[in-house]
Backbone bond lengths (Angstrom), bond angles and torsions (degrees), N, CA, C in turn:
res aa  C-N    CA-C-N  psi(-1)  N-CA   C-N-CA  omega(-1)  CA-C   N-CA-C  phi
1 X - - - 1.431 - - 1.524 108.63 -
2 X 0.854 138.60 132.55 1.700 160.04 -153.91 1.367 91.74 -106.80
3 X 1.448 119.39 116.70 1.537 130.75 167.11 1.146 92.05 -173.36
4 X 1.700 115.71 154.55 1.449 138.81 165.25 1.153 91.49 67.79
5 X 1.044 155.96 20.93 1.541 150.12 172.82 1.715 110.54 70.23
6 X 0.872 112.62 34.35 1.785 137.29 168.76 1.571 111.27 -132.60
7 X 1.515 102.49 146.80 1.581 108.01 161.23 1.432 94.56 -75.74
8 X 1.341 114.46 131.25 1.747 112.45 129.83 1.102 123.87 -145.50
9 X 1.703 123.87 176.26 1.367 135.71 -131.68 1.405 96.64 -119.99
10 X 1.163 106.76 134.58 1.997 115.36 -167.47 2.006 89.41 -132.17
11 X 1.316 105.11 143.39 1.437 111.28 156.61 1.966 108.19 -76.98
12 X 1.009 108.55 -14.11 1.507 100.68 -172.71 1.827 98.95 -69.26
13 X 1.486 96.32 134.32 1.363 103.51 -179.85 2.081 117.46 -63.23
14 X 1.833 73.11 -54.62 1.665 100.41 -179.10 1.799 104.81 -80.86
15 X 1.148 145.42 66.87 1.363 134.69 159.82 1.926 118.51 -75.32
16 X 1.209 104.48 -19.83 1.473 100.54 -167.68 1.634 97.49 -67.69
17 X 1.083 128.50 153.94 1.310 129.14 -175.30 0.934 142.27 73.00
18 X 2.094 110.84 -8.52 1.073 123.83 -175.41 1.698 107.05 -85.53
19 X 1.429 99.35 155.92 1.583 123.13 179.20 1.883 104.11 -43.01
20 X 1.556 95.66 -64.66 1.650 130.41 174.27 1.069 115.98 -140.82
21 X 1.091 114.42 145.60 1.723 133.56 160.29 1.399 133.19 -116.46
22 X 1.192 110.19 133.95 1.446 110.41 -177.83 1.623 115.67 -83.88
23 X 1.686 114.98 141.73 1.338 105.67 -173.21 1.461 120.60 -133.10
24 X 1.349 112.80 -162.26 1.785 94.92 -166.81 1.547 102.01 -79.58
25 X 0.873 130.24 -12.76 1.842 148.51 -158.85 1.729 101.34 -101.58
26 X 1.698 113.57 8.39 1.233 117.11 177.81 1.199 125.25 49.04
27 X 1.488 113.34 33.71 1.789 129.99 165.59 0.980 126.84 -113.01
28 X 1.866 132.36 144.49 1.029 116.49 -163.74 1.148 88.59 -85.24
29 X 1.416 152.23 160.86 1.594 118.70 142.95 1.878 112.17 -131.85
30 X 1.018 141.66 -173.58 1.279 138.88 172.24 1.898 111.48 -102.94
31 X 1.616 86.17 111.32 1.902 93.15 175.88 1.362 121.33 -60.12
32 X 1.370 121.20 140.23 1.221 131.24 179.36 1.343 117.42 -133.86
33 X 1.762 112.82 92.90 1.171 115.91 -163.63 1.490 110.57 -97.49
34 X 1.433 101.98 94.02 1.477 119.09 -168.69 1.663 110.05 -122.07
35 X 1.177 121.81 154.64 1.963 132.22 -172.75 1.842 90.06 -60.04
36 X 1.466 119.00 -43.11 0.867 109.58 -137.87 1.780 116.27 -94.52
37 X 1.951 88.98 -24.62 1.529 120.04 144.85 1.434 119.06 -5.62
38 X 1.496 98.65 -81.75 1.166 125.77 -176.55 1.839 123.02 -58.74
39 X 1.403 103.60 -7.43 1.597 103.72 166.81 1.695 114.99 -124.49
40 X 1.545 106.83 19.83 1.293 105.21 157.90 1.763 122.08 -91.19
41 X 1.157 102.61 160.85 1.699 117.13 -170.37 1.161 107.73 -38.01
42 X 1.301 120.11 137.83 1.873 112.72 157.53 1.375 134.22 -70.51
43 X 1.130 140.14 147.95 1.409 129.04 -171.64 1.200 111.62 -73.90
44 X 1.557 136.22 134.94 1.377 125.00 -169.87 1.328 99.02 -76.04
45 X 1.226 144.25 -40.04 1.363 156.04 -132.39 1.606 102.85 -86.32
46 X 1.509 108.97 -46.10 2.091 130.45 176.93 1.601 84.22 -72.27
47 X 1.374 140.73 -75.96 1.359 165.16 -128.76 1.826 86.38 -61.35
48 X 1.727 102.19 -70.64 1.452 93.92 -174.91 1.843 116.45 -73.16
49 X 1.054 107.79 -36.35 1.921 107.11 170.79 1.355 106.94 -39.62
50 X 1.947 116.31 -69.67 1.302 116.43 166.00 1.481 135.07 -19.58
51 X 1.520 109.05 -55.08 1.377 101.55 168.27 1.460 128.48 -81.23
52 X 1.232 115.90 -10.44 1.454 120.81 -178.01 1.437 106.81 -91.06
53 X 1.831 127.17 -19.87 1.379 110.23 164.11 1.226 113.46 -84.07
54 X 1.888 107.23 -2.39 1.984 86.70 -173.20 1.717 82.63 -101.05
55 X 1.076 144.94 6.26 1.315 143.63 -161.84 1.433 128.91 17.01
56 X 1.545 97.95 81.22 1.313 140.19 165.12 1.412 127.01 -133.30
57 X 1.362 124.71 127.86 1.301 114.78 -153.72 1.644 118.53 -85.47
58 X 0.621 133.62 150.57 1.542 141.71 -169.95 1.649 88.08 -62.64
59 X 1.595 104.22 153.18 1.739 116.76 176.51 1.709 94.01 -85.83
60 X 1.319 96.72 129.22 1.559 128.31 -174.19 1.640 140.76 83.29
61 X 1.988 78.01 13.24 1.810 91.31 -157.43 1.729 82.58 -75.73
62 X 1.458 101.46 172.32 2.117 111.12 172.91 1.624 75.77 -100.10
């Protein structure tokens, strides 16, 4: 989900349209579903949570 000028990763299915969203980085923030969204940085903070709830390890973790 594209907010704050980072990707990050929300369990909410439905975020597009929402007011705020809550995310893995424990922020509410406001989505911005924009082309351009989608080629800013990912948040490291959603990035590593993300892989540890789907439990797969991040590329380069030991």
């Amino acid at each position: 989900m594209p907010a704050a000028e980072q990707r990050h990763a929300t369990k909410e299915q439905q975020w597009r349209g929402a007011d705020r969203c809550p995310t893995l980085c424990e922020q509410e923030l406001v989505p911005e579903d924009s082309v351009l969204g989608w080629l800013w940085e990912t948040c490291p903070v959603c990035n590593a949570e993300a892989h540890r709830l789907a439990g797969v390890p991040m590329a380069g973790a030991p």
